[in-house]
BAFIZA-106784 format. One record per residue (C-alpha): x, y, z. Coordinates in steps of 0.5 Angstrom, whole numbers, padded with zeros to 4 digits, always signed. Layout:
% BAFIZA-106784
XYZ ...
% end
This chain:
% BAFIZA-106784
-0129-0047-0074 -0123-0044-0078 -0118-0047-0083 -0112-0046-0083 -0106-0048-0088 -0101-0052-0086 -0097-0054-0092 -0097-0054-0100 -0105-0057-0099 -0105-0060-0093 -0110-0056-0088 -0114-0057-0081 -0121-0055-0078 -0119-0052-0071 -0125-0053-0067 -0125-0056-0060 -0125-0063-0065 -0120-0062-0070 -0121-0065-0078 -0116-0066-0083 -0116-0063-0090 -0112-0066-0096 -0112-0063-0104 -0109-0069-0107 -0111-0066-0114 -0116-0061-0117 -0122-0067-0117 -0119-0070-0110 -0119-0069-0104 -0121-0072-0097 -0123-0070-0090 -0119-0074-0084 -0125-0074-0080 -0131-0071-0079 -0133-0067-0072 -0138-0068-0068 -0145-0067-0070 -0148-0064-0077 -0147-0056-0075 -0140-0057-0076 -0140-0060-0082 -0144-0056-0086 -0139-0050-0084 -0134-0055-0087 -0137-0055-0093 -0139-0049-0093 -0132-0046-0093 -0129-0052-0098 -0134-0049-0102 -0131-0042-0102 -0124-0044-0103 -0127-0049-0109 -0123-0054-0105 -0125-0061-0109 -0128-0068-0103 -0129-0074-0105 -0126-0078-0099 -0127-0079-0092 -0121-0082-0087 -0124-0083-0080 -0119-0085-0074 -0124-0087-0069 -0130-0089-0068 -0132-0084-0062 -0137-0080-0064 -0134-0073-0064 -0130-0075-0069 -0135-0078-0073 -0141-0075-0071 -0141-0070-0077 -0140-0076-0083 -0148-0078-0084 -0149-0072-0086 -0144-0071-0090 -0145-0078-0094 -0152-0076-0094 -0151-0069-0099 -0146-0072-0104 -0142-0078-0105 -0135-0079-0102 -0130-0086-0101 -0130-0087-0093 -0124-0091-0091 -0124-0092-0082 -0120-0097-0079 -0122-0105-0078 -0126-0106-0070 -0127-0098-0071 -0131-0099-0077 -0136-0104-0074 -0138-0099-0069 -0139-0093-0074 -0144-0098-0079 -0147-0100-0071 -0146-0094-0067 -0149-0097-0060 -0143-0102-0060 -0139-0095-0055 -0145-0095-0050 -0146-0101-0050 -0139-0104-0048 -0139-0097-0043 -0144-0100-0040 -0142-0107-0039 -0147-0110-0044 -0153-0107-0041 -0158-0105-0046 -0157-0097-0046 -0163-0093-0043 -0165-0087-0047 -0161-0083-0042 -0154-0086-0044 -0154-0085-0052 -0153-0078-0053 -0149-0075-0058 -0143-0076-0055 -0142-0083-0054 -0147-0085-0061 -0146-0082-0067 -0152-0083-0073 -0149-0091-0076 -0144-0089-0083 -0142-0093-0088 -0135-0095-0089 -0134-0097-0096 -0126-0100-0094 -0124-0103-0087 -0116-0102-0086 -0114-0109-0084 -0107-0106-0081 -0104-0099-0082 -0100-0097-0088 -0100-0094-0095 -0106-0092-0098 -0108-0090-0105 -0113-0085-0106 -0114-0084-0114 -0107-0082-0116 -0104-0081-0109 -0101-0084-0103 -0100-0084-0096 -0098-0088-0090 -0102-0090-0084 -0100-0090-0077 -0103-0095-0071 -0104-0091-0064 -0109-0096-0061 -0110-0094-0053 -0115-0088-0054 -0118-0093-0058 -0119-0100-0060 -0115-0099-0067 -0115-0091-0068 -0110-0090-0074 -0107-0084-0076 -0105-0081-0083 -0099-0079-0085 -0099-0073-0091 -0093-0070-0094 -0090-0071-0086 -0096-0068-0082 -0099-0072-0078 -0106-0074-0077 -0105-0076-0070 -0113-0077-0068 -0113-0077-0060 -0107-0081-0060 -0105-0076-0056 -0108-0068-0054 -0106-0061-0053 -0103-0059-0046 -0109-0055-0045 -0114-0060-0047 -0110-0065-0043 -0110-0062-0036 -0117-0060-0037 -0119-0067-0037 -0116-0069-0032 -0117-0076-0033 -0117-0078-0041 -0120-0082-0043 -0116-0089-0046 -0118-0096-0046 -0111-0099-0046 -0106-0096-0042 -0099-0100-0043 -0102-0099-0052 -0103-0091-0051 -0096-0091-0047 -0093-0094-0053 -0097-0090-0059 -0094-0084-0056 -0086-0086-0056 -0088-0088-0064 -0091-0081-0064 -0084-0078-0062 -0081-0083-0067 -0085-0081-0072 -0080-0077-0079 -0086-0071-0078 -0085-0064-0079 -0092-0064-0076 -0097-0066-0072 -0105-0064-0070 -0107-0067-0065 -0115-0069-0065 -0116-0064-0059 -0111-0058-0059 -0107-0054-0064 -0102-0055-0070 -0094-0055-0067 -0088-0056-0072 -0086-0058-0065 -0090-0063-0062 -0085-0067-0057 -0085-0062-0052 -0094-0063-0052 -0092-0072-0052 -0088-0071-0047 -0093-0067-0043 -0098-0073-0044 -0093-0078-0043 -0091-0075-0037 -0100-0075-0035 -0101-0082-0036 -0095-0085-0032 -0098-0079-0026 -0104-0082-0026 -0101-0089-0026 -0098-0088-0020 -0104-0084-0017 -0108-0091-0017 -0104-0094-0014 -0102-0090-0009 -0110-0090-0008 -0110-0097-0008 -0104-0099-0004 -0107-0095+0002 -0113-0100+0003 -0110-0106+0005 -0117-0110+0005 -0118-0107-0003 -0122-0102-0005 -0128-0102-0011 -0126-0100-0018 -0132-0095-0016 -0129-0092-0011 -0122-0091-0013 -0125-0087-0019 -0128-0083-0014 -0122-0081-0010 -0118-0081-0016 -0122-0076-0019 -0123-0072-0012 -0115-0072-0012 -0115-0069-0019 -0120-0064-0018 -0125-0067-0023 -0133-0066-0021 -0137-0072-0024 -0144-0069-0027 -0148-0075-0031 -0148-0083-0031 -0145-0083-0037 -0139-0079-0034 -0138-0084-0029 -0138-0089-0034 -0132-0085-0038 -0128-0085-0032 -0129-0091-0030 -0126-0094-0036 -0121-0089-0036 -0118-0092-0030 -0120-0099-0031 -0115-0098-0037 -0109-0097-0032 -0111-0102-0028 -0111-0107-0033 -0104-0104-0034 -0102-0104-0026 -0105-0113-0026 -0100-0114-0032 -0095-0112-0029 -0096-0116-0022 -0097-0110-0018 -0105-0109-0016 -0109-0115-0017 -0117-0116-0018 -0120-0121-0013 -0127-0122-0010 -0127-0120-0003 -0135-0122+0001 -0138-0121-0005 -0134-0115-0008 -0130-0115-0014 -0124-0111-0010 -0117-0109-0013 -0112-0109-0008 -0105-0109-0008 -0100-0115-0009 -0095-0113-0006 -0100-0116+0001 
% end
């Protein structure tokens, strides 16, 4: 976890789950989330400690657990003002909510509740209705909505660099993923044309490094999620009688070379792909329908 000097008191912590840093004063100041897990915020703090650079406020984008992960045990070494988006919130104070709807609404088993999909619940001092200026003290600074990876995830904008979460991520992160994971295709498509739209000088994605000239990466992702778009398809206009979402996430994983190791896994996966379906059905051109007993997604243009 290192931090790194972006412009006049605006940093990051680049780790393999990035968090934003602002000095809005001598007494202010405000992480933009907070890692996965107590270790890497007691590193954070260490090193604001010895850089004697002031918190006071949390922004969190998401409520994922590797961006908030960290912020119980922040909350519970000093106080600081914790600002999270609305819907997002809900799960930060009720973590259970992510492996909850990953897992159709069956009560989890212990097995499902890892540190990965259930941070420790966080209190949220103010819930974000809709994106916008935010006052801090005697600073500023703008909001952004990028839903798509998540249900309300907002980004922060701070003297023109953007805190764009996982609105979109590195080349390399993407590419090592193979299938990211979103909820909301058509969303996510059009928070990353916003993102190119956006009048930054900046940007630091939740995963990847700081670039000045980020639109070549948004474009890369853009380019990711139409070819994964088209590969489902493709998959499913093969299977003429249909094909179960189940086994369209194990050929569209098999073709994108991605090795399955865990249920939970299965279960990101298979919202990652559903999320492109339900782009393709409001379209018109794959439907879900009931086959023999089976929730099938076929093609519509049968």
């Amino acid at each position: 976890m290192e931090l790194h000097l972006i412009t006049s008191n605006v940093y990051y912590f680049q780790g393999s789950v990035n968090i934003g840093y602002v000095k809005f004063s001598e007494r202010e100041g405000m992480l933009i989330d907070a890692g996965l897990e107590e270790q890497a915020m007691k590193k954070v703090l260490k090193i604001l400690k010895s850089k004697e650079l002031p918190l006071t406020h949390l922004f969190i984008t998401h409520a994922h657990a590797d961006h908030y992960g960290g912020a119980e045990y922040l909350q519970g070494q000093q106080k600081v003002y914790t600002i999270a988006p609305k819907f997002e919130a809900a799960i930060l104070q009720e973590p259970m909510l992510e492996p909850l709807y990953l897992f159709h609404g069956v009560n989890p088993i212990p097995e499902w509740r890892n540190k990965f999909l259930e941070g420790k619940p966080i209190k949220v001092d103010v819930i974000l209705e809709e994106a916008g200026e935010v006052k801090v003290g005697e600073s500023r600074f703008q909001t952004v909505d990028l839903p798509g990876h998540s249900y309300h995830q907002i980004g922060v904008i701070v003297k023109d660099i953007l805190f764009a979460a996982d609105g979109y991520f590195g080349v390399e992160v993407l590419h090592k993923h193979g299938i990211p994971f979103i909820v909301d295709a058509k969303q996510t498509i059009e928070s990353l044309e916003k993102i190119k739209k956006l009048p930054c000088i900046g940007a630091v994605p939740g995963h990847g490094s700081y670039e000045e000239d980020f639109h070549p990466t948004i474009e890369e992702n853009i380019q990711v999620h139409h070819q994964i778009e088209k590969l489902l398809y493709s998959l499913v206009d093969q299977e003429k009688d249909g094909i179960s979402i189940e086994q369209l996430v194990t050929l569209a994983c098999t073709e994108k070379g991605i090795t399955i190791r865990s249920v939970p896994s299965f279960m990101l996966f298979r919202t990652a792909v559903t999320a492109y379906l339900t782009k393709l059905i409001q379209e018109g051109r794959v439907e879900l329908i009931v086959r023999s007993n089976q929730l099938v997604v076929a093609s519509s243009s049968e």
